[in-house]
C-alpha positions in Angstrom: 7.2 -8.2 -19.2 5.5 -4.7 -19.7 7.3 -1.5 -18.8 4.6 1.6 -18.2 5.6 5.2 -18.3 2.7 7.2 -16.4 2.6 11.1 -15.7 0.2 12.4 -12.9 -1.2 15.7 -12.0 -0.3 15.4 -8.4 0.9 18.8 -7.8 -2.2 20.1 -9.1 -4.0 19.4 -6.1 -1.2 19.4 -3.5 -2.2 22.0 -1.0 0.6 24.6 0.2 0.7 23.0 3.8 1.7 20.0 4.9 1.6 18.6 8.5 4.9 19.2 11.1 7.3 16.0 10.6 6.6 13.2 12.8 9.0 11.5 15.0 11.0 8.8 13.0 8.6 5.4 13.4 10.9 3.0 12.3 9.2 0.0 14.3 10.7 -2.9 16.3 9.3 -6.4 15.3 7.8 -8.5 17.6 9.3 -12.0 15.9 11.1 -11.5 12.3 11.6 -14.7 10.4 11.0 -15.6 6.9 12.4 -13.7 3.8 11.9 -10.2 4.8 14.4 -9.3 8.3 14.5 -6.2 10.2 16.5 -4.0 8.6 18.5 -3.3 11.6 19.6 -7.0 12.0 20.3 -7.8 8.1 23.7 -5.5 7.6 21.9 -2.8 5.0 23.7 0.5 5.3 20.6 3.0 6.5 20.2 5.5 4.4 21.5 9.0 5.7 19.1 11.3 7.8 19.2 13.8 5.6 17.6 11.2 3.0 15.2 9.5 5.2 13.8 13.2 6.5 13.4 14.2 2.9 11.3 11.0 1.5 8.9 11.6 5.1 8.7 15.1 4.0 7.8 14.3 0.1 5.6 11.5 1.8 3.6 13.7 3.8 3.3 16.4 1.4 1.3 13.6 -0.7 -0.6 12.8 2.0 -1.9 16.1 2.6 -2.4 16.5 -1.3 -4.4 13.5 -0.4 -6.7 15.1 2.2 -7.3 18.1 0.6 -8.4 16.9 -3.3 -12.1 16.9 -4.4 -11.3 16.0 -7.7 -12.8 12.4 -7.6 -15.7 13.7 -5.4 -17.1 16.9 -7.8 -20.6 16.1 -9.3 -20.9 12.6 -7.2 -21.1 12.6 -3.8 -23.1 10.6 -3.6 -21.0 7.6 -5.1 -18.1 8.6 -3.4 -16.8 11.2 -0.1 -14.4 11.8 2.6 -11.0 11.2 1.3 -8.7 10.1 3.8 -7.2 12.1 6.3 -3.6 13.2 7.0 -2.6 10.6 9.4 -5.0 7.8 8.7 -2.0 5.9 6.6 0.8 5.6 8.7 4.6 6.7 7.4 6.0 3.7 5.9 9.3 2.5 7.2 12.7 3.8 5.8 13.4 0.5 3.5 10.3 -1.2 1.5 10.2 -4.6 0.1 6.7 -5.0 -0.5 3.5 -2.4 -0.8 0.5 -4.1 -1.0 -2.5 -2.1 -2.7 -6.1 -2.6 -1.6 -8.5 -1.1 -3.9 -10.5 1.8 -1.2 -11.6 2.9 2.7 -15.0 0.9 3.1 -18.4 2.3 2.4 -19.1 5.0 4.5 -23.0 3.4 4.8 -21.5 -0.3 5.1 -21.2 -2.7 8.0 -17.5 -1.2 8.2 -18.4 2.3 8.2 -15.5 3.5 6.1 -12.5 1.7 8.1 -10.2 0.4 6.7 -7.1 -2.1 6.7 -4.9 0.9 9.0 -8.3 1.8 11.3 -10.1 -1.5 11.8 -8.2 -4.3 14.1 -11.3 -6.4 12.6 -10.8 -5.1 8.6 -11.5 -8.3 6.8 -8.5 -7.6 4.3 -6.0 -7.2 7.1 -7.4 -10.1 8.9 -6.5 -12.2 5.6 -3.3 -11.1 4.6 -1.9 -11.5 8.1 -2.9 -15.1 8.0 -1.3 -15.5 4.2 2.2 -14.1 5.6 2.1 -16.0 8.5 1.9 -18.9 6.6 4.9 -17.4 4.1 6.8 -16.0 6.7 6.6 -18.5 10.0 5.5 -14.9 11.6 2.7 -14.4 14.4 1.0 -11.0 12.9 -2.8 -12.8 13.1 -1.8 -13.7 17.1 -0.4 -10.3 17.5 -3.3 -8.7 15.8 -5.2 -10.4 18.4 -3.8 -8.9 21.2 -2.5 -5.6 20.1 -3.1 -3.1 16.6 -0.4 -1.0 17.1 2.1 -4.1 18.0 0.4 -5.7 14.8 1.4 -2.9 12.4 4.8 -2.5 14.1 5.8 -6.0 13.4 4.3 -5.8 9.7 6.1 -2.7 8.7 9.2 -3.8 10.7 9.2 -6.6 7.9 9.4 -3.9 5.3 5.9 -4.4 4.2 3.3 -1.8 3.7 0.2 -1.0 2.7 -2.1 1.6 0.7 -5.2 1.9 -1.0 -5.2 2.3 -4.9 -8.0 5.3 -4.8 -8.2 7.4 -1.6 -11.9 8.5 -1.1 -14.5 6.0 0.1 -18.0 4.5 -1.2 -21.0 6.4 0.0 -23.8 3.7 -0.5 -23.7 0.5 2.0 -23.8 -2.1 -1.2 -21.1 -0.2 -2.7 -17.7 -2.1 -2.3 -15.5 -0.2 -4.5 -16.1 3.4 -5.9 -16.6 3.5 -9.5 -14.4 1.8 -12.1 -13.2 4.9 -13.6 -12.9 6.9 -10.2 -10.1 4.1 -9.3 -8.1 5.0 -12.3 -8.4 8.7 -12.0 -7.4 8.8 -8.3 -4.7 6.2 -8.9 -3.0 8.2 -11.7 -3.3 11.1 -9.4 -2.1 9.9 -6.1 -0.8 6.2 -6.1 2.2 6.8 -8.5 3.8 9.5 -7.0 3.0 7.2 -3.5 4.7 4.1 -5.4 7.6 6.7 -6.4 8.0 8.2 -3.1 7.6 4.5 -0.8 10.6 3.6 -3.4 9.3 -0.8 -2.6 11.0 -3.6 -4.3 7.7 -4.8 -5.4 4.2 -4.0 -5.5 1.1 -6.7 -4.8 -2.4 -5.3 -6.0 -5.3 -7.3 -4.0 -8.6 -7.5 -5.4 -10.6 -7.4 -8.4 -11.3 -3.8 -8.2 -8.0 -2.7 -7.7 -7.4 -3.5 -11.6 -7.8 0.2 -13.1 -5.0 1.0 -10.6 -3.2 -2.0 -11.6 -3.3 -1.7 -15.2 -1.4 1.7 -14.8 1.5 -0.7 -14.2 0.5 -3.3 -17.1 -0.9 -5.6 -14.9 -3.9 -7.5 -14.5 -5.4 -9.8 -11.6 -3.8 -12.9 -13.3 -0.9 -13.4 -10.5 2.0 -12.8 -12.5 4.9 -11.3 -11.9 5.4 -8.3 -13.9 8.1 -5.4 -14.0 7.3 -2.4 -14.5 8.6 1.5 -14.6 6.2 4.4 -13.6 7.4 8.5 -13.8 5.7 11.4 -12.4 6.3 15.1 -12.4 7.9 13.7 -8.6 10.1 11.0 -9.6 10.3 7.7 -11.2 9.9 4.0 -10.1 11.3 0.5 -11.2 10.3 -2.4 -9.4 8.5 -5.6 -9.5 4.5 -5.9 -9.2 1.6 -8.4 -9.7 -2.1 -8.0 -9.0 -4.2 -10.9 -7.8 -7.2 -11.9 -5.2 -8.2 -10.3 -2.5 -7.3 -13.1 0.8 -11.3 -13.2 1.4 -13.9 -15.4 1.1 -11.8 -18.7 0.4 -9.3 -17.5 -1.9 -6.2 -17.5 0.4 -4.5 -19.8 -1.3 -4.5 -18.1 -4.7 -3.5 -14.9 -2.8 -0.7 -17.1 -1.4 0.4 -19.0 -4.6 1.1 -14.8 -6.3 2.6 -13.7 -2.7 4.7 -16.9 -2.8 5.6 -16.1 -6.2 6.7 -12.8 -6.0 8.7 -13.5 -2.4 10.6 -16.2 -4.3 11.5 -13.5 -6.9 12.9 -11.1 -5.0 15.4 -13.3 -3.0 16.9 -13.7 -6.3 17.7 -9.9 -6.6 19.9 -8.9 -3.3 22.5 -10.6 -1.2 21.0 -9.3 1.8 18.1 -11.5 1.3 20.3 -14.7 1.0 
């Protein structure tokens, strides 16, 4: 299995502000079942305060770093504009088992009009990986969904799952589904490791052929294997378990599932406190 050593110019385009710390969001599930149990009910030790308030703080700092870098956008805006937004991508909970990795925000001139799966109750990615857990999990997150966003993202982070894009800025033109090929990479190497680093996830699940220039930072390609891998930036380092596959769309749930199966089934085998 590959092992990938990256380096990323984050810092370069960190701003010097960052927002005020939010209150601690550690959700409560609506129904937890399945592999992945709240972390309050499975006996983990929570990490202390002190710990939990610095990865929020390093977490927002990126965020902001985020919002504020026109690196991607310089001589092409009209491929590609409005990086997201401090506060667009929720914190993610204390303890991670699983970041999944869409490949952008939605075309700006598209029927979506640059939503996305944290914005849109209706985003079509959302929509399908809610229906591949609940079929993984026994959860309810598509009924939930239904009735309530914020109850739906409460119950899916209070799984310890996440979710973030591989390149921050979104398409311009309305037939554009993904920004260019080697606008992915560049933003991923810029942003996404040091996001990987700082979420510290058991795993990571790429979704969607366009996500693969951020995927093959971690020697992976959209094949559904289970890979490990080892990323280092200037803010850290991450080891962990990852695999890039199809997107839950357009009749290829049950590949989605088969990889999602796959790497569930290979993480109970690496704690007790899945068992």
């Amino acid at each position: 299995m590959p092992t990938v050593a990256l380096s990323s110019p984050q810092a370069a385009c960190w701003p010097n502000w960052f927002p005020s710390s939010s209150p601690s969001s550690e959700p409560t599930p609506t129904k937890i079942g399945g592999l992945f149990p709240s972390p309050r009910r499975d006996g983990l030790v929570t990490p202390r305060t002190s710990g939990r308030n610095e990865r929020g703080g390093r977490w927002r700092i990126i965020q902001a770093g985020i919002a504020g870098c026109g690196q991607c956008i310089r001589g092409q805006a009209e491929i590609v504009g409005s990086p997201l937004n401090v506060g667009e991508i929720p914190d993610p909970p204390t303890t991670v088992d699983v970041v999944f990795v869409g490949v952008a925000p939605t075309s700006l001139n598209g029927r979506h009009k640059g939503r996305h799966f944290w914005s849109n109750v209706n985003d079509p990615l959302r929509i399908g990986l809610f229906s591949v857990l609940d079929g993984l999990l026994e959860s309810q997150l598509r009924a939930v969904n239904g009735r309530s966003k914020s109850a739906a993202d409460d119950d899916f982070r209070a799984r310890r799952l996440f979710f973030i894009h591989s390149c921050k800025v979104r398409p311009v033109p309305g037939e554009l589904r993904a920004p260019p090929e080697a606008v992915v990479a560049s933003c991923a190497r810029r942003h996404l490791v040091d996001e990987i680093i700082a979420i510290r996830p058991r795993a990571v699940c790429f979704l969607g052929h366009n996500t693969a220039p951020a995927a093959a930072l971690l020697g992976l390609s959209i094949d559904g294997r289970i890979a490990t891998a080892n990323v280092r930036s200037e803010t850290g380092e991450w080891n962990g378990y990852g695999v890039a596959t199809v997107q839950p769309v357009r009749g290829a749930e049950k590949r989605t599932a088969l990889a999602v199966r796959r790497l569930f089934a290979e993480l109970g085998g690496l704690t007790a406190h899945h068992s």
